[in-house]
C-alpha positions in Angstrom: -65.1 28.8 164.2 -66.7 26.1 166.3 -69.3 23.4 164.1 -71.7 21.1 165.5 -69.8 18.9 165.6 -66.9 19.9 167.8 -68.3 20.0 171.7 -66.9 22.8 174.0 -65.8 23.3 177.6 -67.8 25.9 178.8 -66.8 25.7 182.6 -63.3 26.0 181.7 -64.6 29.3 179.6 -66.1 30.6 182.7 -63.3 30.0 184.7 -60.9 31.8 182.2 -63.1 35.1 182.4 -62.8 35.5 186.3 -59.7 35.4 186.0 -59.3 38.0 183.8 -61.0 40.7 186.2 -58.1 40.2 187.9 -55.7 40.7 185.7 -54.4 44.7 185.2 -52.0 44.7 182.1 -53.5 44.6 178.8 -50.5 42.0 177.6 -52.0 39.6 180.4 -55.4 40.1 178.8 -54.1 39.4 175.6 -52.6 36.5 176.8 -55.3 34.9 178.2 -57.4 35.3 175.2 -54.9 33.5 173.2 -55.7 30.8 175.8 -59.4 30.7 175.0 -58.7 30.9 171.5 -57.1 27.7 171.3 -59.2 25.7 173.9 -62.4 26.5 171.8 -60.9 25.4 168.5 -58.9 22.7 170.2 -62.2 20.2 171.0 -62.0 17.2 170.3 -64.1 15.8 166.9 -67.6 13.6 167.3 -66.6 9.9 167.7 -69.2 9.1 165.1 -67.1 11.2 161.9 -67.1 7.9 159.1 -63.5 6.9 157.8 -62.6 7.1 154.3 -63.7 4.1 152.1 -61.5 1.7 150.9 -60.6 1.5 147.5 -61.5 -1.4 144.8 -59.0 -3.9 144.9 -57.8 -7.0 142.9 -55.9 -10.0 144.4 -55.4 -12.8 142.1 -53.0 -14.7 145.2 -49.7 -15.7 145.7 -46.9 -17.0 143.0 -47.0 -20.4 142.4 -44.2 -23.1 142.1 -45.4 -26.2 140.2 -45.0 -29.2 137.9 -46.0 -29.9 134.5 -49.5 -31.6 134.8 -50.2 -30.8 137.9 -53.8 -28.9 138.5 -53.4 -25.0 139.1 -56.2 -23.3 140.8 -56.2 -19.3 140.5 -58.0 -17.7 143.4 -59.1 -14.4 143.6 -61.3 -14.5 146.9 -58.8 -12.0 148.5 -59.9 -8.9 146.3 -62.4 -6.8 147.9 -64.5 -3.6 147.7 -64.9 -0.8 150.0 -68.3 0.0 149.0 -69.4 -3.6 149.5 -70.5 -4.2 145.8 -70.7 -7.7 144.3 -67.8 -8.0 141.7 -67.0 -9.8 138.9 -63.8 -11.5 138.0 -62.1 -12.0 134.6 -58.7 -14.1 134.7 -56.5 -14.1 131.6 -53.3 -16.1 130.0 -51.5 -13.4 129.2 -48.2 -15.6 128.8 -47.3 -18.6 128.4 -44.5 -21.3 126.8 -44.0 -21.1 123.6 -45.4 -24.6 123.0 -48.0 -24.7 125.6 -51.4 -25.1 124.5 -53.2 -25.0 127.7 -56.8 -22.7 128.3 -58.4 -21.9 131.2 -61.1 -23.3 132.9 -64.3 -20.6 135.0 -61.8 -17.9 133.7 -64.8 -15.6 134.6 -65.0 -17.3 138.3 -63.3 -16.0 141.3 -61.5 -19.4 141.1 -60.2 -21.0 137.8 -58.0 -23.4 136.7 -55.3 -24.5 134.1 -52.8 -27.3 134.1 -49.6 -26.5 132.7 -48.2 -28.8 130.3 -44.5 -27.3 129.5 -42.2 -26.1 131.6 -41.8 -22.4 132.3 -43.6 -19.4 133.2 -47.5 -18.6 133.0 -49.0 -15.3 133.9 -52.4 -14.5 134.3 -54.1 -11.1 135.3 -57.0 -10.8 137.1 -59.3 -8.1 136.5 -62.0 -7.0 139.0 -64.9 -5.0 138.7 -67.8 -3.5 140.8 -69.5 -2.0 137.9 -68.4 1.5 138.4 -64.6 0.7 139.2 -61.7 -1.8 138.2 -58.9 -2.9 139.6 -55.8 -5.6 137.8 -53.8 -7.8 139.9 -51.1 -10.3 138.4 -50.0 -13.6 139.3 -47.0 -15.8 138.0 -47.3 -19.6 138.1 -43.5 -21.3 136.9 -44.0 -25.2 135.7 -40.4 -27.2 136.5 -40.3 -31.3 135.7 -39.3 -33.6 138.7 -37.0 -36.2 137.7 -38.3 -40.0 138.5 -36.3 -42.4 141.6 -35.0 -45.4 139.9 -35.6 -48.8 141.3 -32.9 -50.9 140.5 -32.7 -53.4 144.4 -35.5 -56.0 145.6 -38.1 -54.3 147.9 -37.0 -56.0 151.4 -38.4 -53.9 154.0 -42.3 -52.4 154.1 -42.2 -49.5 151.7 -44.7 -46.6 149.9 -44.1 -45.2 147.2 -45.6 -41.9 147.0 -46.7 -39.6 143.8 -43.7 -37.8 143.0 -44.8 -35.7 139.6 -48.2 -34.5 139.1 -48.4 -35.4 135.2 -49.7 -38.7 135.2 -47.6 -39.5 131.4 -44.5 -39.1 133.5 -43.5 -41.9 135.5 -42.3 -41.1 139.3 -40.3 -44.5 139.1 -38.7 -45.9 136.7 -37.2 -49.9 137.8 -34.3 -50.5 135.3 -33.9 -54.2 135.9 -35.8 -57.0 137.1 -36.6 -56.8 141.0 -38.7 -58.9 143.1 -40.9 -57.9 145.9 -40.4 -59.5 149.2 -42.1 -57.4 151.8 -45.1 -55.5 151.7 -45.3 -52.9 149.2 -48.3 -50.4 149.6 -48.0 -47.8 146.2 -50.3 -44.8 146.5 -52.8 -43.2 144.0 -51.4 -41.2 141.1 -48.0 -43.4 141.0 -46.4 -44.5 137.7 -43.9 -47.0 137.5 -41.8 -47.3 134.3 -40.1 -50.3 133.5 -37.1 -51.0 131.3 -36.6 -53.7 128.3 -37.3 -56.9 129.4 -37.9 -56.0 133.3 -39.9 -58.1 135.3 -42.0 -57.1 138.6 -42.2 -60.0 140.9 -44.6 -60.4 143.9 -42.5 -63.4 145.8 -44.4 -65.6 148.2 -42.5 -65.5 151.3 -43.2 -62.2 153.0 -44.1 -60.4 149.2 -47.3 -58.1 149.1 -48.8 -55.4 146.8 -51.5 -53.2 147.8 -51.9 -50.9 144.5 -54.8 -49.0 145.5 -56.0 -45.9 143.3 -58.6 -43.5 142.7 -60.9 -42.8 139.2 -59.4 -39.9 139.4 -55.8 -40.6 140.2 -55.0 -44.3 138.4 -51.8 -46.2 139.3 -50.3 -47.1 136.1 -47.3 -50.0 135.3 -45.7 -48.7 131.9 -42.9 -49.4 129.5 -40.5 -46.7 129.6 -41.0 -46.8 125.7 -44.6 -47.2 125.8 -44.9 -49.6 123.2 -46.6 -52.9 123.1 -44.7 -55.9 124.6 -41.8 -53.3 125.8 -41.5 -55.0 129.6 -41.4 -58.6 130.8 -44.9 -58.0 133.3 -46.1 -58.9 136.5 -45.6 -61.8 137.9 -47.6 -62.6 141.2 -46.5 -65.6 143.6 -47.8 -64.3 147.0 -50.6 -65.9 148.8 -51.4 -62.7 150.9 -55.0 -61.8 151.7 -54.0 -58.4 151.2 -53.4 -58.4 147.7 -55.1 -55.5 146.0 -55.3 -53.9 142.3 -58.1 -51.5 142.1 -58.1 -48.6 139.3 -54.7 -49.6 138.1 -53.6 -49.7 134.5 -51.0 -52.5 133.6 -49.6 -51.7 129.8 -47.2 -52.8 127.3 -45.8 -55.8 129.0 -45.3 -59.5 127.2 -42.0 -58.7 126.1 -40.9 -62.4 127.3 -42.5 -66.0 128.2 -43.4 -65.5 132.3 -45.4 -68.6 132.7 -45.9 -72.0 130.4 -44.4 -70.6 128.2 -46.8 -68.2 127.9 -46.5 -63.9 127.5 -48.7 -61.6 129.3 -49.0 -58.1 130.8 -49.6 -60.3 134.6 -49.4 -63.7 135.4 -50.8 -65.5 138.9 -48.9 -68.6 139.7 -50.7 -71.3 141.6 -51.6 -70.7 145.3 -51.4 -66.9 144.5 -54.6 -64.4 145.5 -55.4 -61.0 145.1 -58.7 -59.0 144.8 -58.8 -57.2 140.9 -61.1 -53.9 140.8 -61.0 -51.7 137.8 -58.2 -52.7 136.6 -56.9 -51.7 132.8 -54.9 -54.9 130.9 -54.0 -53.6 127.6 -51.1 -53.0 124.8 -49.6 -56.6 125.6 -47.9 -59.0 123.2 -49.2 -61.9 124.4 -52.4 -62.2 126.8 -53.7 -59.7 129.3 -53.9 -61.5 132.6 -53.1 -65.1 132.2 -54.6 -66.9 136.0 -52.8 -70.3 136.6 -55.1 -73.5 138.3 -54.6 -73.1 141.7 -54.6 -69.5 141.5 -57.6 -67.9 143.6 -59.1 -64.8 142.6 -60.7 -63.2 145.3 -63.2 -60.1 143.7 -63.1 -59.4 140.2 -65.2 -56.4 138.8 -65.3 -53.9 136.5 -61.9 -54.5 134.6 -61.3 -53.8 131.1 -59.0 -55.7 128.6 -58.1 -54.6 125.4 -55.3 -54.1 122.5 -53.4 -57.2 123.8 -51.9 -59.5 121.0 -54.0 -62.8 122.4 -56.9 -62.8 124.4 -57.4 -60.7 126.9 -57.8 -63.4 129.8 -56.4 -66.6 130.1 -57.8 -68.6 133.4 -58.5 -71.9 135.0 -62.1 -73.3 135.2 -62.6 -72.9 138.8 -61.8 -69.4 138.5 -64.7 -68.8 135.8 -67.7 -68.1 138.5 -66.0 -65.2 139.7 -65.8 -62.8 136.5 -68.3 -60.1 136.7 -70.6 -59.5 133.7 -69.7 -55.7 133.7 -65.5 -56.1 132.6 -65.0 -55.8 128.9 -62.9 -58.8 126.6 -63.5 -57.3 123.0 -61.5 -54.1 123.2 -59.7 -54.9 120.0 -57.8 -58.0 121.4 -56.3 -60.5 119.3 -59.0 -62.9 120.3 -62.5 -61.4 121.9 -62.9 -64.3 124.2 -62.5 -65.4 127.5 -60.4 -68.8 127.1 -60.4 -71.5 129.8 -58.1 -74.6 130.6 -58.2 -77.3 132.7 -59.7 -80.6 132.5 -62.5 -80.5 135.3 -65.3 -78.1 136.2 -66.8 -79.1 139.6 -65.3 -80.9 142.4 -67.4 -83.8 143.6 -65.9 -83.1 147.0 -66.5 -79.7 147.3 -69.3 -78.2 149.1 -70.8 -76.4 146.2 -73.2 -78.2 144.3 -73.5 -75.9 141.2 -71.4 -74.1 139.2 -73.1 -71.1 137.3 -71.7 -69.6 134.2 -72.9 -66.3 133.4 -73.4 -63.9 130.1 -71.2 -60.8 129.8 -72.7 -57.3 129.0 -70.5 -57.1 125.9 -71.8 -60.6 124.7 -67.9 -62.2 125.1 -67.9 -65.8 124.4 -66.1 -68.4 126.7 -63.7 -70.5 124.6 -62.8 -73.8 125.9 -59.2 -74.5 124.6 -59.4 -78.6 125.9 -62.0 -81.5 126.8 -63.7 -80.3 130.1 -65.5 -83.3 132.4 -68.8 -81.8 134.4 -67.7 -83.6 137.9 -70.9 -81.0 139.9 -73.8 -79.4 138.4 -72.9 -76.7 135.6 -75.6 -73.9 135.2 -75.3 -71.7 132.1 -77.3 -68.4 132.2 -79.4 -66.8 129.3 -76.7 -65.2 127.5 -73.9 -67.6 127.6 -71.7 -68.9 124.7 -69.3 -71.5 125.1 -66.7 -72.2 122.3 -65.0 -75.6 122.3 -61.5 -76.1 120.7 -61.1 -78.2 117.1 -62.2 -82.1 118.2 -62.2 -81.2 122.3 -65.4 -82.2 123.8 -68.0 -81.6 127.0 -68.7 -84.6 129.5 -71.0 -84.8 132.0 -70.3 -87.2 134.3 -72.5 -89.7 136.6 -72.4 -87.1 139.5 -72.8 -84.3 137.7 -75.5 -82.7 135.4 -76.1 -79.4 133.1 -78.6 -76.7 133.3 -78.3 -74.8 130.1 -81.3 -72.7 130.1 -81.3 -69.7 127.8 -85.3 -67.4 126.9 -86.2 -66.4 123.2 -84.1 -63.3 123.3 -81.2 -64.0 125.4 -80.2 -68.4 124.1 -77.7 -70.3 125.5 -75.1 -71.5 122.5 -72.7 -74.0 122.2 -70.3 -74.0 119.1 -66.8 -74.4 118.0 -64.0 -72.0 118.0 -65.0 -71.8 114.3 -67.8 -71.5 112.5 -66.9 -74.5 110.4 -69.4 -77.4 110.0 -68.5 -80.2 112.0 -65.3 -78.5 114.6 -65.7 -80.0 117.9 -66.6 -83.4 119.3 -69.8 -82.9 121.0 -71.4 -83.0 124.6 -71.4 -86.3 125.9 -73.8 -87.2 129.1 -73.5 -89.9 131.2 -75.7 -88.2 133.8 -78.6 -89.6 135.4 -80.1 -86.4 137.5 -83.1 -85.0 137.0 -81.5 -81.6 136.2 -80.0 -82.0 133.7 -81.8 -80.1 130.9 -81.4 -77.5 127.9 -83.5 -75.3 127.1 -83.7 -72.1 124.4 -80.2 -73.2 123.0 -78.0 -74.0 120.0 -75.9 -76.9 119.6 -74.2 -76.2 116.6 -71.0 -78.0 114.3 -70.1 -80.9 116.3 -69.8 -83.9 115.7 -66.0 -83.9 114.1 -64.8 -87.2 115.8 -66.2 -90.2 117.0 -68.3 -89.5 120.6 -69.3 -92.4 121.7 -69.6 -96.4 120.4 -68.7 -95.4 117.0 -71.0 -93.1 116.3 -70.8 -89.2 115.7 -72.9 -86.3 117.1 -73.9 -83.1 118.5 -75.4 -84.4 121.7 -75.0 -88.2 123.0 -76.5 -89.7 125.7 -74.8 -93.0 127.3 -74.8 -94.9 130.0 -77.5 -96.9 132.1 -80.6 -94.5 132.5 -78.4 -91.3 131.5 -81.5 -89.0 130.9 -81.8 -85.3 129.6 -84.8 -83.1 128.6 -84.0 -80.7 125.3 -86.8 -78.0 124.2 -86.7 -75.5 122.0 -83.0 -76.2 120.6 -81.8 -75.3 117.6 -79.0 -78.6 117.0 -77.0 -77.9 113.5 -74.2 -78.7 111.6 -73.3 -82.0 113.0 -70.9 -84.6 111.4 -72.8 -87.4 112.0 -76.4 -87.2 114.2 -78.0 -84.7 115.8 -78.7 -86.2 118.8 -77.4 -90.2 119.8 -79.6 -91.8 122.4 -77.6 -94.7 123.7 -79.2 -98.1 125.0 -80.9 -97.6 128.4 -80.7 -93.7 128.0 -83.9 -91.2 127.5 -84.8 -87.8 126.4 -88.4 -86.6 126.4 -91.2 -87.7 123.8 -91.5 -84.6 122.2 -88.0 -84.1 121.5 -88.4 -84.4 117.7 -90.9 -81.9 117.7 -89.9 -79.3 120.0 -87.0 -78.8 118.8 -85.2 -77.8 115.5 -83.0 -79.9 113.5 -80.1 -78.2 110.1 -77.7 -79.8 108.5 -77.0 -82.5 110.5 -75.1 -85.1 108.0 -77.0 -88.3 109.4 -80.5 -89.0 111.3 -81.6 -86.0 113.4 -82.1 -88.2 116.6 -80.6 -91.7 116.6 -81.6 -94.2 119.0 -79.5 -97.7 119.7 -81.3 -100.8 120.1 
């Protein structure tokens, strides 16, 4: 029986029935209408007939081959719907290591995510849904451990070394002795380096250069291979190179053994060294954080963070003050919260920079001057600032030079000892004629533990043939001796004795020599 939808040959028909008149034996007839029979029902079907639809189904991707602590993502974009419905997605664990305690993240996405932190086998279904259908599709993700390249030769050809295992707790090399560094030495984002007892990671200054460059995301750490504090000897950095680079590195558990004067620290910059130090982590050191030699020239420093080291977290020269940033933290839980300084001169008279300026830190760290300082160039000191003077050191300004310590009402500038003992330090002695020179919204506080200047003791002295200073709105306490000594031929302004606030000070609070 023909449909509608079948479409027939009617000439051919036609044709056929002529023929037939022709034809005398019945079997012929017969024949022939097989013939029709089968090219009416043998048309071919409308072009237009629809296909079947496709079923509903899930794809939750391939199998996976990873690492411990590496980032998994599941992806389920390959499941699809005949009908064209939007679908849903629900992923499930629904095996894992025995000790794994890992969960997953958008589980009802058509992408999630897990990272596997113990070897062996995860699988996860994925079920999908159209709202009248629902289809399962299973995936297996198997977690293996790399095994870390050991270091044990001096670096003496231009090398990378690359991320080797995903989980950032697991080192991807691990240097078993002491090596230096003699060519350049670029180390890529994600790397951990593990060092052995008492190993030591030198940056030599003939040909040596480290460019340890990471991400926020992907740190480049320097370990102990027991991570405990003071496990590895440290860094110790002798090239000059321009190139020298530490940004988002972590340096922890060095300090082990002296590197430097004697000294222990997680990194140590010998004289005539550079290098550039962005978010950068110092902590878990027996001895000081970053310890930066005179000489040594840091190019940038920003952002870093020191904390849990055994002595303070940094240990640098006085030209190397101006270029701390006031965002890097020094009171993570160091042995000492401070910045401390050495060196016996701030300013150069023959340098072209006629100021020095000192600023404050965000997490109010005080400068601590371990030894007597000379002011040889003008020395600024921001609202903010606290400078710290060793037992009996002292400050001097100097003919050429002068001080601007200017602090406001909320934010003072202070100047103290290293403790708050009556009577610690020496004092600030001025021999400065300029103009500039001036103080302003500060304390001056427990001085005066020696003699200063032609026998007398004091907070502030002024010395010297037309040595001049103006003081306003100082609080100067807990001298030894004066509060301020105005020598023979020196000056301060008029209203000093007014504007300014004078406690326990042992003798007068401003003394002036006849």
């Amino acid at each position: 029986m023909f449909t509608t939808k079948q479409s027939i040959n009617w000439t051919a028909i036609f044709a056929a029935l002529l023929t037939t008149r022709k034809l005398k034996r019945i079997g012929q007839t017969t024949s022939f209408l097989f013939l029709l029979l089968i090219l009416a029902t043998g048309c071919k079907k409308d072009k237009d007939e629809p296909e079947p639809l496709k079923p509903l189904v899930a794809n939750a991707g391939p199998d996976q081959p990873v690492q411990v602590g590496q980032l998994v993502t599941l992806d389920g974009s390959g499941s699809a719907d005949g009908e064209g419905k939007p679908l849903t997605y629900q992923w499930v664990l629904t095996q894992k290591p025995a000790k794994s305690t890992v969960t997953l993240t958008n589980a009802n996405a058509v992408r999630a995510t897990f990272t596997p932190d113990e070897v062996g086998d995860y699988e996860l279904s994925l079920t999908v849904s159209n709202g009248s259908a629902t289809s399962v599709d299973q995936v297996k993700i198997t977690a293996s451990v790399a095994q870390p390249i050991t270091i044990n030769s001096d670096i003496t050809v231009k090398t990378v070394l690359e991320n080797q295992i995903m989980n950032p707790d697991l080192p991807d090399y691990v240097v078993t002795k002491s090596i230096a560094v003699k060519h350049e030495l670029t180390i890529q984002p994600g790397v951990v380096i593990a060092f052995e007892r008492d190993a030591r990671f030198d940056i030599n200054d003939k040909g040596g250069m480290l460019i340890a460059q990471g991400t926020p995301e992907q740190k480049i750490r320097f370990i102990g291979v027991n991570p405990i504090k003071g496990y590895w000897a440290g860094i110790m950095l002798y090239s000059a190179s321009n190139a020298n680079l530490m940004e988002y590195v972590e340096i922890l558990h060095a300090g082990s053994r002296p590197m430097l004067d004697n000294k222990k620290m997680g990194m140590s910059m010998f004289k005539e060294s550079q290098i550039a130090l962005k978010n950068t982590l110092f902590a878990q050191h027996d001895g000081y954080g970053l310890f930066i030699q005179e000489g040594a020239i840091v190019r940038n420093f920003s952002s870093n963070t020191f904390s849990n080291n055994t002595e303070a977290g940094l240990l640098l020269s006085t030209e190397n003050v101006t270029k701390l940033d006031a965002a890097s933290v020094f009171t993570a839980s160091n042995g000492r919260n401070v910045v401390e300084i050495n060196g016996e001169y701030i300013g150069d008279p023959n340098s072209t920079i006629a100021e020095i300026a000192w600023h404050g830190f965000t997490d109010k760290t005080p400068y601590r001057l371990l030894n007597s300082v000379a002011v040889r160039s003008g020395w600024r000191l921001l609202p903010g600032v606290t400078v710290e003077v060793a037992r009996d050191a002292s400050i001097t300004i100097n003919e050429q030079g002068y001080v601007a310590a200017k602090g406001t009402t909320e934010q003072r500038v202070i100047f103290t000892g290293a403790a708050s003992a009556k009577a610690y330090w020496q004092g600030i002695l001025s021999h400065s004629t300029s103009h500039l020179n001036s103080i302003e919204n500060a304390d001056i506080r427990n001085a005066g533990s020696k003699v200063i200047i032609s026998g007398q003791r004091a907070n502030l002295a002024l010395y010297g043939s037309n040595a001049t200073m103006t003081i306003r709105h100082t609080r100067i306490s807990g001298s030894g001796g004066h509060g301020i000594l105005v020598g023979y031929g020196s000056s301060i302004n008029d209203d000093a004795s007014t504007t300014n606030q004078f406690d326990n000070n042992t003798l007068a609070t401003i003394e002036y020599e006849q």
